[in-house]
Structure formats: C-alpha cells, structure tokens
C-alpha positions, 0 to 999 in steps of 0.5 A, a space after each residue: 121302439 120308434 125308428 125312421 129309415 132314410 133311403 137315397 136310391 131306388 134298392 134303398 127304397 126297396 130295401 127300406 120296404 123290407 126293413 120296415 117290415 120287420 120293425 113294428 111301426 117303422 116310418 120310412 123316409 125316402 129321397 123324392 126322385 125314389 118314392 112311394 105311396 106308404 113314404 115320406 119324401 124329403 129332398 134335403 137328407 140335412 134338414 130331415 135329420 135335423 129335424 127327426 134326430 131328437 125325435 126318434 129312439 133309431 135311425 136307419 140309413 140306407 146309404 154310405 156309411 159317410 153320408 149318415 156320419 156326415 149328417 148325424 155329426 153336429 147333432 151328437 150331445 150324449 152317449 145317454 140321450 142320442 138315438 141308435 144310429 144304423 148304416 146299410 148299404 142299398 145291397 142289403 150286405 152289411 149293417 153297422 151300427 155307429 151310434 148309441 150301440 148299447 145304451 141306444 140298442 143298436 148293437 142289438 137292434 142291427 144284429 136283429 135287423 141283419 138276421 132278418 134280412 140275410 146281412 152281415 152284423 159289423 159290430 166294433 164295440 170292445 165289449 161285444 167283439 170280444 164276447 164279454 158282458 157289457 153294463 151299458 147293454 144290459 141296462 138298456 135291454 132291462 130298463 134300467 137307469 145308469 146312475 153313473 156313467 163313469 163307473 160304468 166306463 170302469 165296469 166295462 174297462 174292469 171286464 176287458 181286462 179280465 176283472 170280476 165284476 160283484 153284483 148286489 141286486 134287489 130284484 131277481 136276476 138271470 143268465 149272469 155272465 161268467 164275469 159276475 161274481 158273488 165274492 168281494 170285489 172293488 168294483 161292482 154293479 147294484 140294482 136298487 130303488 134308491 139309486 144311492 147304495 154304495 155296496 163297492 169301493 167303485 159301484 155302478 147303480 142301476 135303477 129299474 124303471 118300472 113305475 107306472 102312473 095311474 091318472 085321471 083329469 078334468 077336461 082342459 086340464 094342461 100339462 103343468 097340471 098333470 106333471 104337479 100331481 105327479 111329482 106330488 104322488 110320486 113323492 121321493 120317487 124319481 120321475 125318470 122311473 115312470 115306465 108308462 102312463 095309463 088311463 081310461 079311454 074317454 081321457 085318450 085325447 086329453 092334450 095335456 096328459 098326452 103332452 106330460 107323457 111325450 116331455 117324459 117319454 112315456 107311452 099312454 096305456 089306454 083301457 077301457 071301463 070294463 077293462 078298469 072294472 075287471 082289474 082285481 085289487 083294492 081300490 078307492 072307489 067313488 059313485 060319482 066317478 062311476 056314473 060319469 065314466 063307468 068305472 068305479 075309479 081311474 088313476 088306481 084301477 088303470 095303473 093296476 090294469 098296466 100291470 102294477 101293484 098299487 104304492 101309493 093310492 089316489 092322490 088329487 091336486 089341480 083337477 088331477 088324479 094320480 096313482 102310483 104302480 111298480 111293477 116286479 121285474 126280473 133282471 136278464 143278464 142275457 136280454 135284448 132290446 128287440 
C-alpha cells in the first residue's frame, strides 16, 4: 500500500520513524522545524495534502485529529475513491481511522498499526463496533469491485439489524460469517465475473479483480497505444479488473507502459528473460522475439509468470502486445488489507 505519514512535532517525528518501520515502503513527511535526513519537509501542512491527497492509497497523521479534519475536508469526493485516512496523537496513545475506514483499509490498517506500536484502536463504524460483518471490508480485503454502492448500504443496514445476508458466489470462499446464509433471502451478496447477476430481489455484485495483462511494446511506444491494445485484448473484460501488469525487464522504463499503468493504478511486474523462460505453459512462440530479447515471447509468458492462467492469447495492435491472465482466487470472509 502506498502511504505517507505527516508529522508537526518533534515526538510526532519520532513517532512517524517508527510507524514507517512497520509500513512497507512508507514516505515520511514532516514540518521543517522537526526534520531529518530520511524526511521530506514541508512548511505548508495544506498545500502538502492538497497535493498528495490523490496520490497516495493512506494517509497518516501524526497530530490532533481536528487538524487532519481540517486539512482533508475540501478534499473529500467519494467513500469509493478517497484514501484511507488515519489520526495519532504524537504519544503515540490512540489511532483513529476518519476516513475510508472499509473500502480504504483504515479500519484494518490503524488496528494494525495500533498493535504495533502499543496503541489503542478507536474504530466507530456501526459494523465494526458491533462485531458484525461488513461487505465494503470484505470486498476491499479480497479485491473485489462494488458494483453498487447502495446495495451494499442495504447489506450493511440488513446485517445490523439482525437480517440474513445469502451469499452466491463463482469462486471458493472461507470463514463466512454467521450472517451469511445458504437459504433464500431478499437480499444477498454474488461474486461473479459479469458483475450483472442478479441472483436476489436487492443483490450486491462484487467483481474480483484479479486479471493481469501481459505486455510487450516497440520503444516510444505512448500510453494511448499501450490502453488501445489493451481494451482491445481484453475484449468484454472490464478494464477496472486489471490487478497488474507485467513484462520483460528491457521494457522497465518504457514511459508509456509505465504512464498506462499509474492512469489504471496498476503495478508493473518485472521479470527477467530466464524467468519468461522458466514459466511453464503453451505459449506463442517467435525466433525473432527470441533473439532480440532472449525470450521466446513476452506479453504470454510475463502475464503467466505473475501468476495467471492465459484467457486470451497475444493480441498485436500499434506496436503493442498483449495478453490476458486470471488469476484463481479464494475468497476470505475473514481477510485484511494488511
């Protein structure tokens, strides 16, 4: 996960160390007047926000909670699209997620954090204060697409009021909850590629997003290029699915294919030419391909290599190729982001 921590005070600097210790890959961000070598430093806590509010999947704050309101305030679009959100104070005594506390992993993530740091959790939602199941934290612990935010609205209002939820699902799932039942109900979840069935009266549709996209490219290539080869693979296939991207490590620095994957939010796997070749499978192969890169072919071989089973195979337009993966996935009831 991409997260920044914002720190004002010298315990918050301290602090922010520590926190950054436990989150992979952390950016630390903290007020000039308190600052180190391994920090960012900003003087203007608005304008830094402003900036990184779009940018970053969480957000920490190391300061009063009214400050962070303050600051993320005329910032806020969408429950769907805005970052996790998290307060501590500089003792290092209470987190508190504020925003984006399912589908963002805050909940999740500040309990984490807590844990680690010998803190208190101060979690509010309805769901989670109550020890019930909640569709938004579900979905977001298994990547999972909400195809309707109102049903799911209804799903969460149907489980606190002591309703069963009905559960119809394409993939294998584990640790359902007690509120989920096999009998008939009116209203109930359904994990599915289409994202269209409508197995309930009120039904929530959840799409996994687990597709990865092979790819291989001329150099220059630009972004528009690399997206039209993709939507052309993936044909009927939601673009949002795309969990990752891969390719071959001589195409690591390609500016459009690394630009396509941060318009998609999609992280670029790498491999090497011996890795391609070591992935087993049935595979376009090209001599030609094969002499300029070392691998027999990219797009298939990387989208197999990331873990996928080949859907559709090479597909060329524009100085680009493309393959298409799914990867099989099990659904956990009782997963977390972290």
């Amino acid at each position: 996960m991409n997260t920044t921590i914002i720190s004002v005070t010298e315990k918050g600097r301290l602090l922010s160390q520590r926190i950054a210790g436990i989150c992979e890959n952390a950016v630390r961000c903290c007020h000039t007047h308190h600052t180190d070598e391994t920090a960012q430093a900003f003087d203007d806590m608005s304008s830094l926000v402003r900036k990184i509010f779009n940018e970053y999947d969480c957000i920490i704050f190391v300061c009063a909670a009214g400050i962070a309101v303050r600051m993320i305030a005329p910032l806020l679009r969408s429950k769907c699209s805005d970052p996790a959100v998290i307060v501590t104070d500089d003792c290092g005594k209470f987190v508190i997620p504020i925003l984006s506390g399912h589908i963002g992993g805050a909940n999740s993530i500040a309990v984490y954090i807590a844990k680690k740091i010998g803190a208190v959790p101060v979690i509010t939602t309805a769901t989670d204060t109550g020890g019930h199941f909640s569709p938004d934290s579900m979905a977001a612990a298994n990547s999972l697409i909400i195809g309707d935010m109102h049903a799911a609205k209804l799903i969460a209002s149907a489980v606190l009021d002591g309703k069963k939820i009905g559960l119809v699902s394409k993939y294998p799932c584990i640790n359902i909850p007690p509120e989920i039942t096999e009998n008939e109900t009116e209203i109930g979840l359904c994990i599915s590629d289409s994202g269209t069935d409508k197995p309930f009266p009120v039904t929530l549709d959840l799409v996994p997003k687990n597709i990865i996209v092979g790819m291989g490219c001329k150099k220059g290539v630009t972004a528009d290029a690399v997206a039209e080869c993709v939507r052309n693979a993936l044909g009927g296939i939601s673009e949002k699915r795309i969990a990752a991207v891969a390719t071959a490590d001589i195409k690591a620095e390609e500016a459009g294919l690394l630009e396509y994957c941060r318009r998609i939010g999609a992280k670029l796997h790498i491999f090497t030419a011996d890795e391609l070749m070591q992935t087993q499978g049935e595979f376009t192969s090209s001599e030609f391909v094969r002499s300029v890169t070392g691998a027999d072919n990219i797009c298939e071989r990387s989208a197999a290599a990331c873990g996928g089973k080949i859907i559709v195979k090479k597909t060329a337009l524009n100085g680009v190729t493309a393959a298409v993966a799914k990867k099989d996935i099990t659904i956990d009831f009782a997963g977390t982001i972290i």
